[in-house]
DRENSE-587324 format. One line per field, with one value per residue: residue number from 1; residue in three letters; chain; z, y, x of N, C-alpha, C in turn. Coordinates in pm, whole numbers, plus 50000, padded with zeros to 5 digits. Example, Ala and Ser with C-alpha at 12.3 -4.5 7.8 and 13.67 -1.06 7.14 Angstrom:
# residues 2
pos = c(1;2)
code = c(Ala;Ser)
unit = c(A;A)
n_c3 = c(50780;50708)
n_c2 = c(49431;49775)
n_c1 = c(51319;51285)
ca_c3 = c(50780;50714)
ca_c2 = c(49550;49894)
ca_c1 = c(51230;51367)
c_c3 = c(50780;50787)
c_c2 = c(49670;50003)
c_c1 = c(51320;51290)
This chain:
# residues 77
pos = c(1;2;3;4;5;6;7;8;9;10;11;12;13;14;15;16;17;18;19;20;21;22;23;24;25;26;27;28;29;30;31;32;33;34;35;36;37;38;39;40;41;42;43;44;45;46;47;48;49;50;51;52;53;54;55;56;57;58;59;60;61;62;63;64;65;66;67;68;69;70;71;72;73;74;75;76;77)
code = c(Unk;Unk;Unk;Unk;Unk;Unk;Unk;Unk;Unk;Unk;Unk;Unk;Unk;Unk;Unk;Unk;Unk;Unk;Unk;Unk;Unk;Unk;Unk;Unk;Unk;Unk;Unk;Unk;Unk;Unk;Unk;Unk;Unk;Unk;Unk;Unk;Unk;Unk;Unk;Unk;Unk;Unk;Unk;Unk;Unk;Unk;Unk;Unk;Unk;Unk;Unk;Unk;Unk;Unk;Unk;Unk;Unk;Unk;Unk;Unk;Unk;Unk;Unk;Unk;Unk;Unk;Unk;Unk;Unk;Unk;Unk;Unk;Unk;Unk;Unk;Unk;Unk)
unit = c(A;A;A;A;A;A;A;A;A;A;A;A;A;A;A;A;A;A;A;A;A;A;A;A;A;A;A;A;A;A;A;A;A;A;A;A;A;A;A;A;A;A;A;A;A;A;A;A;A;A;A;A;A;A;A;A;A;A;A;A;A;A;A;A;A;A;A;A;A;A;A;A;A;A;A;A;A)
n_c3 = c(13091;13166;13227;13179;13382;13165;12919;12666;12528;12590;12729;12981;13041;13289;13345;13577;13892;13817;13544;13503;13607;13462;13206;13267;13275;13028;12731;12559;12228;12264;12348;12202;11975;12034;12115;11830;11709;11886;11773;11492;11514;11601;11407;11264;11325;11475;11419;11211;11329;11621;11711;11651;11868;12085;12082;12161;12396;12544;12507;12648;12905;12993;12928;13122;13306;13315;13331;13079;12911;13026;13219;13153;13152;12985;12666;12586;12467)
n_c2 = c(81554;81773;81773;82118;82362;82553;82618;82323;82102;82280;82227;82174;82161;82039;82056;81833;81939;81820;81777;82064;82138;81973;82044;82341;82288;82245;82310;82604;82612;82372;82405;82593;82460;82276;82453;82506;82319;82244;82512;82438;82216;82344;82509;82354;82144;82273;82446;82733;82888;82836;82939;83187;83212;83175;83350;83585;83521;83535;83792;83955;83855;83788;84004;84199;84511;84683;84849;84994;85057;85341;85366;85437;85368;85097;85101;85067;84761)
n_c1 = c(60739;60469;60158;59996;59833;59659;59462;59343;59538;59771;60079;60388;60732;60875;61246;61419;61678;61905;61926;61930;62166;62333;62284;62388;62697;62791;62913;62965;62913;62762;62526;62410;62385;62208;61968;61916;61841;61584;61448;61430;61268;61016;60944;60902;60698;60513;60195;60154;60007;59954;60158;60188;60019;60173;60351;60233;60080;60340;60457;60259;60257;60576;60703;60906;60913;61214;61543;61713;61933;62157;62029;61762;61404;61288;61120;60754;60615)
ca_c3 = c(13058;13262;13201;13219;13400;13108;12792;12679;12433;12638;12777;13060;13074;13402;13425;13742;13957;13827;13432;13488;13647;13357;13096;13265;13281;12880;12618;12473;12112;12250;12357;12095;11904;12095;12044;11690;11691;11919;11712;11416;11550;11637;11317;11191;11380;11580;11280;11267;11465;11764;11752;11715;12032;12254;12028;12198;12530;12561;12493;12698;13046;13016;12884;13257;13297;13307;13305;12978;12872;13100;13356;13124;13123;12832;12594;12610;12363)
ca_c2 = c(81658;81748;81855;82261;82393;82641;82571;82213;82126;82322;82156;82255;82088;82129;81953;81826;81967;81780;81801;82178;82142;81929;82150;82439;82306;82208;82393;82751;82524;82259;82493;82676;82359;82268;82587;82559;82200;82296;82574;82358;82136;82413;82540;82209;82075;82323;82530;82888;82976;82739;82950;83314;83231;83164;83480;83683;83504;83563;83923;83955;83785;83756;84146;84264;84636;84711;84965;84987;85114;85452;85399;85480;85276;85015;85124;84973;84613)
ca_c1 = c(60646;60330;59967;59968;59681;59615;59387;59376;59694;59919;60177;60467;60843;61013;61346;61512;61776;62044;61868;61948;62267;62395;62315;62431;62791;62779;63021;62836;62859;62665;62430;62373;62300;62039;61876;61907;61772;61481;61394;61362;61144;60920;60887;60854;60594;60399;60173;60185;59861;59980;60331;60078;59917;60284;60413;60152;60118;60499;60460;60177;60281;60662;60757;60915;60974;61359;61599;61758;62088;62199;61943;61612;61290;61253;60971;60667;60577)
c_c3 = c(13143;13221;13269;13299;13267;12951;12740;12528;12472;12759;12880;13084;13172;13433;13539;13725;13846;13656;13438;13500;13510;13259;13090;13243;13106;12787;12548;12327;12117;12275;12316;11989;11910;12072;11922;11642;11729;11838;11572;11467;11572;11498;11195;11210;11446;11462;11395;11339;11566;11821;11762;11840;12125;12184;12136;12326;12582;12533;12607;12883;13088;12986;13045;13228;13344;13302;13198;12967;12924;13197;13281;13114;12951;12784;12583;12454;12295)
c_c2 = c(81639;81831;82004;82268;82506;82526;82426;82246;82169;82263;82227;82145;82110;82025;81950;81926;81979;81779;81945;82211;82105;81997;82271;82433;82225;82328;82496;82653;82418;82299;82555;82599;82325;82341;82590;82449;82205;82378;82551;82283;82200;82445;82430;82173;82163;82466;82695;82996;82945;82867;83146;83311;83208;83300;83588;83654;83531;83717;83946;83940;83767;83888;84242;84435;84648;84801;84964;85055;85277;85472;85410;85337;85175;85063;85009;84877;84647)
c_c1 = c(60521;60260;59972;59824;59582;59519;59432;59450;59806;59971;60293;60634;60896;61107;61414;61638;61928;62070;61990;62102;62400;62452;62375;62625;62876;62870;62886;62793;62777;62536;62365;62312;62187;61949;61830;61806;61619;61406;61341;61268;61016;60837;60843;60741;60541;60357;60134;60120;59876;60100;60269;60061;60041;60321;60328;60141;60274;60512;60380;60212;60447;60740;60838;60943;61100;61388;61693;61905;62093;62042;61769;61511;61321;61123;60874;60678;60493)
């Protein structure tokens, strides 16, 4: 894990190459675990104003414009 440049507390994970590689060639069920495990932990440990502020930065900065199902725009967030 490494020191984000953004507001202090926030944090940035980037795993290696071979990290990525790993996981990508992992069974969908093991995958899905993980997810599930991760996502406990979140709501475990990170309180619900910490998990507000990525809810909204994640809306905010990560929303792309797309083309949705038969060619039309996605509605706006």
């Amino acid at each position: 894990m490494r020191r984000d440049s953004g507001p202090p507390g926030d944090y940035t994970f980037r795993p290696s190459r071979e990290t990525v590689r790993a996981f990508k060639n992992l069974p969908a069920e093991v995958k899905l675990d993980w997810l599930e495990q991760a996502v406990l932990f979140v709501e475990t440990f990170v309180s619900p104003e910490k998990r507000a502020r990525w809810d909204q930065r994640w809306r905010r900065d990560h929303v792309p414009v797309t083309r949705g199902e038969g060619g039309w725009p996605t509605p706006e967030r």
